[in-house]
KOLLODO-510225 format. One record per atom (N, C-alpha, C, O, CB): x, y, z negated. Coordinates in steps of 0.1 Angstrom, whole numbers, plus 5000, padded with zeros to 4 digits. Each point is the difference from the previous one (the first is absolute). Glycine has a CB too. Layout:
<nuvexs>
XYZ/...
</nuvexs>
This chain:
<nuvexs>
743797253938/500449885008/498849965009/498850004997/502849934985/499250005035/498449975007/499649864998/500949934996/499550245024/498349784981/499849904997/500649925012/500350065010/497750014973/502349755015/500149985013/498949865005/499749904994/503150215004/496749925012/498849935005/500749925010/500350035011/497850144984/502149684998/500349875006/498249915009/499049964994/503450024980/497750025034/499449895008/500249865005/500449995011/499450184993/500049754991/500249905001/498949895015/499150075005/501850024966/499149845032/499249915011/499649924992/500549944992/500650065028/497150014985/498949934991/500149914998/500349984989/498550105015/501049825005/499949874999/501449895002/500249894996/497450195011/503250005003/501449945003/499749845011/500949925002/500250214970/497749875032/499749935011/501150015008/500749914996/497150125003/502750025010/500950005008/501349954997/500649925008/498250254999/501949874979/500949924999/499849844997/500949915002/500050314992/498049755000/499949924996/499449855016/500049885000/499850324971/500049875037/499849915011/501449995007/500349905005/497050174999/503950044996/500949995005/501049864987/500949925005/498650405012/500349674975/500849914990/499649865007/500749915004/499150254972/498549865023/499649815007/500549965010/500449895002/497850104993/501850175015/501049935017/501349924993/500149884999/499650385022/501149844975/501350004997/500049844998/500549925008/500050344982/498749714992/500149884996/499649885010/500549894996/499250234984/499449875033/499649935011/501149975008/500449895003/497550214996/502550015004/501450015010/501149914992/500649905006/498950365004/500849774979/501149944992/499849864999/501149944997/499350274989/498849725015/499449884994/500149925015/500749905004/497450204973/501149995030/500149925016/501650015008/500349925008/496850154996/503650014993/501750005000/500449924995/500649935007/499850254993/499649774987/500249904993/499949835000/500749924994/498850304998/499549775017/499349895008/501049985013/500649895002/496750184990/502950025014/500350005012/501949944999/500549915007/497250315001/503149884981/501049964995/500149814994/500849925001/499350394995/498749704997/500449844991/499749905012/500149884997/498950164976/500649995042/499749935010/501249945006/500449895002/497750245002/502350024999/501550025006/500749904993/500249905006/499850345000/500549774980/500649944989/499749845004/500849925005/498950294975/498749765016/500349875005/500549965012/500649894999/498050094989/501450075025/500449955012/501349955001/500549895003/498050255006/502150014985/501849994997/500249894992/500949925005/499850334993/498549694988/500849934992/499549825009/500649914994/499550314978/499349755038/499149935012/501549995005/500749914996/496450195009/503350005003/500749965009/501649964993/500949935005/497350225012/501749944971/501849964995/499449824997/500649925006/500950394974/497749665014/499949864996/500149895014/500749905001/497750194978/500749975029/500649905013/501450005007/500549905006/497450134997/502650084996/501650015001/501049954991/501250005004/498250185004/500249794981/500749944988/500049815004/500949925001/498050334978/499549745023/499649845003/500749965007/500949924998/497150085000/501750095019/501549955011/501050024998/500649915005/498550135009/501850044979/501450014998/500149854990/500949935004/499550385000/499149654985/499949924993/499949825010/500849904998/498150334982/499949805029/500549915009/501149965006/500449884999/498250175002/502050085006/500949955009/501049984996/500949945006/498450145007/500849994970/501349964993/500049834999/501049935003/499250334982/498949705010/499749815001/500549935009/500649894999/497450144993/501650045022/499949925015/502250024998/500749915003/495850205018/503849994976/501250015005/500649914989/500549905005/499450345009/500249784972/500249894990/500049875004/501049934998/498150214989/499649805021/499949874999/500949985013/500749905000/496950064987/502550135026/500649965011/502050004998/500849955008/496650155006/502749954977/501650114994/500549804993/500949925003/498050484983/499949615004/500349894994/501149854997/500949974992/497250175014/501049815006/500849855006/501250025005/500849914996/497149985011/502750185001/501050045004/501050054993/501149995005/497750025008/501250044978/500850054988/500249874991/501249965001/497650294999/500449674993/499949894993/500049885009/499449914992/499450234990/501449805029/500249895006/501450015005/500249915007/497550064998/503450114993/501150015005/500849964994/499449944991/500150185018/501649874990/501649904997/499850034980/500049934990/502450165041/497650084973/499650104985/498949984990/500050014988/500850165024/498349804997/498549954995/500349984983/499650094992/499749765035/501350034968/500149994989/500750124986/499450044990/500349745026/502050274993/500250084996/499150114994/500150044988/501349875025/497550154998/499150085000/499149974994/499250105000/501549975015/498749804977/499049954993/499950014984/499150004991/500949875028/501450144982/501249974983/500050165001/499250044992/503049705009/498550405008/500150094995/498250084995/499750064990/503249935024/496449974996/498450044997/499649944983/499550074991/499749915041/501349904969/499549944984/500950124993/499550114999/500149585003/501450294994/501150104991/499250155001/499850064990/502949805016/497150185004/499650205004/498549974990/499850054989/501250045047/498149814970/498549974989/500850004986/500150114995/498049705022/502450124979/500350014986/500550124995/499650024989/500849765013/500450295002/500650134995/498650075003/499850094991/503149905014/496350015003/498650145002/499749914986/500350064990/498550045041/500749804968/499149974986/500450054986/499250064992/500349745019/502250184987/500650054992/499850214998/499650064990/502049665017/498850335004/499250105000/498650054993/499650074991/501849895026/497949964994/498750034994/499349994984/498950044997/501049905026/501149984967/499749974992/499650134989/500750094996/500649685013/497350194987/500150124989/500850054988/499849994988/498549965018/502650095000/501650024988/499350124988/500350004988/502449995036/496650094981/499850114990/499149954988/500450034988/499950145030/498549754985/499549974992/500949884993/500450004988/497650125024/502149804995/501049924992/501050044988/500149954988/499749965032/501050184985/501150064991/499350134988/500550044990/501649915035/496550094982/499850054986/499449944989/500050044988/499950135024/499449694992/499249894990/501249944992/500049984988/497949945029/503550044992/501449994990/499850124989/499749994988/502249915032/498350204986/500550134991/498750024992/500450044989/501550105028/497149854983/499250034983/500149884994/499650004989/498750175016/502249725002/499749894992/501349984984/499949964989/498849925040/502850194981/500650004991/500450104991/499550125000/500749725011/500750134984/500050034986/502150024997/500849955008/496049874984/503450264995/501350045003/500449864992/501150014996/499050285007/499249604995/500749874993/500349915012/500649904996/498150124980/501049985033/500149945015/500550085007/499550125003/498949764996/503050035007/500750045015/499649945013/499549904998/502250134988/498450005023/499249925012/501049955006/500750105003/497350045000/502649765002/501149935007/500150025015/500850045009/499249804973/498550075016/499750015018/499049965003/499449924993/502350055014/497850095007/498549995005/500349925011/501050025008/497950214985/500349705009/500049935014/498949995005/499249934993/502449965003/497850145015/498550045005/500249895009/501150005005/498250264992/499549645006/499949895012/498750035004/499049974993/502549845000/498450285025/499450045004/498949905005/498950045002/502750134999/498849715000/499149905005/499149924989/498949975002/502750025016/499250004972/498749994985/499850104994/499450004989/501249825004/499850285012/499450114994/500350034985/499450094994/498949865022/502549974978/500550024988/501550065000/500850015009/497549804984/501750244993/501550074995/500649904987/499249954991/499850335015/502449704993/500749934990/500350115000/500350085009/500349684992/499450274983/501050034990/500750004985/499349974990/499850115026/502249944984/501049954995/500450164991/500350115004/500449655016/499150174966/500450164991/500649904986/500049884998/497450385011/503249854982/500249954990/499550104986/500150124998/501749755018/497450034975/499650124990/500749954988/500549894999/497050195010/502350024980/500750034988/499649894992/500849934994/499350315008/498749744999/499049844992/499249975005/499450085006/500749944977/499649835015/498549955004/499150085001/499850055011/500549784981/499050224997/498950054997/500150155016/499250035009/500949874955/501350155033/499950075017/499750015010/499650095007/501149904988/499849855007/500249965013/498249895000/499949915008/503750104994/495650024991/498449945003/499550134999/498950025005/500949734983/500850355005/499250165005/500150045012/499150075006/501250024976/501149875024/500250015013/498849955010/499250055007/503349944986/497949895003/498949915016/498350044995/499150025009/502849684996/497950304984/498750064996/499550095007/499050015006/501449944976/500950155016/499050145008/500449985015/499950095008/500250134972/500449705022/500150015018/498449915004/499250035009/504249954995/496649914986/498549975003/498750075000/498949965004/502149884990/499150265001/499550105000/499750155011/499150085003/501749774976/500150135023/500150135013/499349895015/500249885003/503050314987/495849925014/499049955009/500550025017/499250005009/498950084971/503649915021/500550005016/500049814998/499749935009/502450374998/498549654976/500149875000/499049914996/498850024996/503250045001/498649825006/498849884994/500949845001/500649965010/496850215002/502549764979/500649894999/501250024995/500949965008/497949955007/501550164972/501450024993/500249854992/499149954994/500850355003/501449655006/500549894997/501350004992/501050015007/497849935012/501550064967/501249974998/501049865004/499949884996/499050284988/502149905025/500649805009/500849964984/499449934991/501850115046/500150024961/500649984993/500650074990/500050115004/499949785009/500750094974/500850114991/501049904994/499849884997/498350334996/503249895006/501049984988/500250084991/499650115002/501349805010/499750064976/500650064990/500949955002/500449885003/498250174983/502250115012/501649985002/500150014987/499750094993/501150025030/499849764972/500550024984/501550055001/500650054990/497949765000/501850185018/501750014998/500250185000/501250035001/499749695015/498350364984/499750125000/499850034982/499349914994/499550085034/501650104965/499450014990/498650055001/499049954994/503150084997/497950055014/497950075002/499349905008/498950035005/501450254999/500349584999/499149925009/498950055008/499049994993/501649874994/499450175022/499450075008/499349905007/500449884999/501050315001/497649855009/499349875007/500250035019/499950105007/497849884967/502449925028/500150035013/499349915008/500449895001/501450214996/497049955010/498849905010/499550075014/500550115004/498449794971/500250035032/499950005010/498250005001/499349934993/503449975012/497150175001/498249955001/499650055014/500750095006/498349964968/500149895032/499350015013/498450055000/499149944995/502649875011/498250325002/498850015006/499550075008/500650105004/499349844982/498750025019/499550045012/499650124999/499750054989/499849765016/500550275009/499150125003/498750005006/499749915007/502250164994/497250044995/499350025007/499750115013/500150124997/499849774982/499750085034/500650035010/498850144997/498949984994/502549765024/499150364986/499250125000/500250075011/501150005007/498850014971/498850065025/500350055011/499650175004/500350055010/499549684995/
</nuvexs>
């Protein structure tokens, strides 16, 4: 068999000055790009500012004319009602309805929720199997961290039920998360 005689480059100088260009070049491209970048994100912001202007100028000029007319009021009443349904929307339903659902329990039925977007609080109306239930109930709702300010309003015992069952109401607040 022949031997085989590999050669290799001594010092490898040459590649190794061609790597620093490379890395010089790449770095000063890099500069030149994040320049560019800022200019673009410069000029979308001042295009945004003026459009944001002129949307104002036309709002405030649109305005009085719309709302000083015969409708004016009409149109004051449907704007209040349209705000109230967006708030209603916006309300955090998910967290709400999952701090209900670990809070209860298969000894509690839930009747009804009523969310008031402007106090920010929820009534609800359930009925449990027993006292002792229906304070495990509101307990762990005071407990889950979307609420705060759990209030029992009222309860009955339905005696006329043989399992007298309890039926109450409690109120509380959310916390607005964002």
């Amino acid at each position: 068999m022949r031997r085989l005689k590999l050669k290799f480059p001594s010092d490898g100088g040459m590649a190794r000055q061609a790597g620093y260009i490379l890395m010089v070049l790449g770095i000063v491209l890099f500069a030149v790009v994040l320049h560019q970048l800022k200019g673009a994100m410069d000029e979308a912001a001042y295009w945004d500012l003026r459009i944001a202007r002129m949307d104002r100028r036309v709002q405030r000029e649109a305005a009085p004319q719309v709302l000083s007319g015969p409708r004016g009021r009409e149109i004051k009443q449907e704007i209040k009602r349209a705000n109230a349904v967006m708030s209603e929307i916006d309300l955090p339903w998910q967290a709400l309805f999952d701090s209900v659902e670990y809070a209860s329990s298969h000894d509690v039925a839930l009747l009804s929720f009523q969310p008031d977007a402007a106090g920010r609080t929820i009534r609800i109306g359930a009925i449990a199997k027993n006292i002792p239930a229906m304070l495990d109930f509101v307990s762990a709702l005071e407990r889950e961290p979307a609420l705060r300010d759990t209030f029992l309003l009222k309860y009955e015992i339905k005696r006329e039920d043989p399992q007298r069952p309890v039926v109450f109401s409690l109120t509380a607040s959310w916390i607005e998360t964002s």
